[in-house]
N, C-alpha and C positions, 0 to 999 in steps of 0.2 A: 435555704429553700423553704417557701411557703409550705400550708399544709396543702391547699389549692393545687397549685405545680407538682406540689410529691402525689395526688389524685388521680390528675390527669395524666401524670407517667405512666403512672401501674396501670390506668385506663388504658392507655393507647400499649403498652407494653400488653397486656390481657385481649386486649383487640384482634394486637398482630397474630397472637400465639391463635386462638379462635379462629382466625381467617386462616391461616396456614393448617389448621389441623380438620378445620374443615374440607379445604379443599386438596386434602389430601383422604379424606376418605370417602370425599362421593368420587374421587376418579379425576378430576378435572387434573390435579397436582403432573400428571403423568404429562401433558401437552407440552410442560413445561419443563419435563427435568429427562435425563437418557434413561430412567426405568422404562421407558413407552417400550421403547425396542427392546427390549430383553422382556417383557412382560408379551408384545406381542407373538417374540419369537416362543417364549413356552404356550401362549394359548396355541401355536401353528402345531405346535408338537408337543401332544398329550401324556404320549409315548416316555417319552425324557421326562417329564416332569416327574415322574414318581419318583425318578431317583435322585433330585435335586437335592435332597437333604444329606447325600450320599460322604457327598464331597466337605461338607463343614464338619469340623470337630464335634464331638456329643458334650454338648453342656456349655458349648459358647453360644454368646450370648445372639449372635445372627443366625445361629440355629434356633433357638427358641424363640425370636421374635416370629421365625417363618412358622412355626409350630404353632404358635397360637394364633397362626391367621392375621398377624399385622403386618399393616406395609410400611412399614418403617425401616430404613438403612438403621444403625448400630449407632451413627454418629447424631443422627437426631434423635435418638433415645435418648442416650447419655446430655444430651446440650438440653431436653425437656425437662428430665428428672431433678439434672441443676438448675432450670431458670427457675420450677415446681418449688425447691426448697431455698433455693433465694427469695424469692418474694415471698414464702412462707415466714422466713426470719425478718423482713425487710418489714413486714405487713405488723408481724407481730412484737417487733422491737416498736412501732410505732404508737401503735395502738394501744397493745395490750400489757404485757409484761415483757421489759427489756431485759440483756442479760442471758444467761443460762437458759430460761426456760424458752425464749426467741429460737436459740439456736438447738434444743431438744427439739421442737415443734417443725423446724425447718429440714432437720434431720432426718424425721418421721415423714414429712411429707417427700422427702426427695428417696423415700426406699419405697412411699408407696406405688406408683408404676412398678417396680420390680418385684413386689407381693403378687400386684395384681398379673402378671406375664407370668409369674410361676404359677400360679393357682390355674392360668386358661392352657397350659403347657399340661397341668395336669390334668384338666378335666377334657382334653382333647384326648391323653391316653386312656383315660378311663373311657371314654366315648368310644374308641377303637376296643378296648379290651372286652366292652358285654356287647 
């Protein structure tokens, strides 16, 4: 594999991810997937909503994405955070330093989304608590 064709993967691989995660949070994503109707059905009923968290275990991980205000299902978290630190490894075995420190780096970046969901998990309680 050229360097050229290994470029243009990650390009178009970085592309897709960017177009899917855009269009997943200006709203568009919903036309296209069955969140539309369970998202319409809580805007209809206000009422129910508060208790939605009611029903998920405390500290899984589809409760805490709903806590910190993301709309992400569980399974595209988990499939972002690994393609984050694959191409983190993939990028950095390349380029930079192959070996061990590739795969510390790839590591790092594939717990960084899960840093960042605890920390807005937290600062949404604290928002509620003052």
């Amino acid at each position: 594999m050229t360097l050229t064709n290994f470029i243009l993967a990650i390009a178009a691989l970085v592309g897709s991810i960017a177009l899917l995660l855009g269009w997943e949070f200006s709203g568009r994503w919903e036309f296209l997937s069955s969140l539309a109707q369970r998202r319409l059905t809580q805007a209809e009923t206000p009422i129910l909503q508060e208790g939605t968290l009611d029903h998920l275990p405390a500290g899984s991980l589809e409760r805490r994405l709903r806590e910190a205000g993301w709309h992400f299902t569980p399974l595209q978290f988990r499939a972002g955070y690994l393609l984050l630190g694959l191409l983190g490894v993939a990028l950095c075995w390349q380029f930079f330093i192959p070996g061990l420190p590739a795969l510390l780096l790839g590591g790092m970046l594939a717990y960084a989304p899960t840093l960042t969901l605890n920390e807005q998990v937290l600062n949404r309680g604290l928002r509620m608590a003052s």
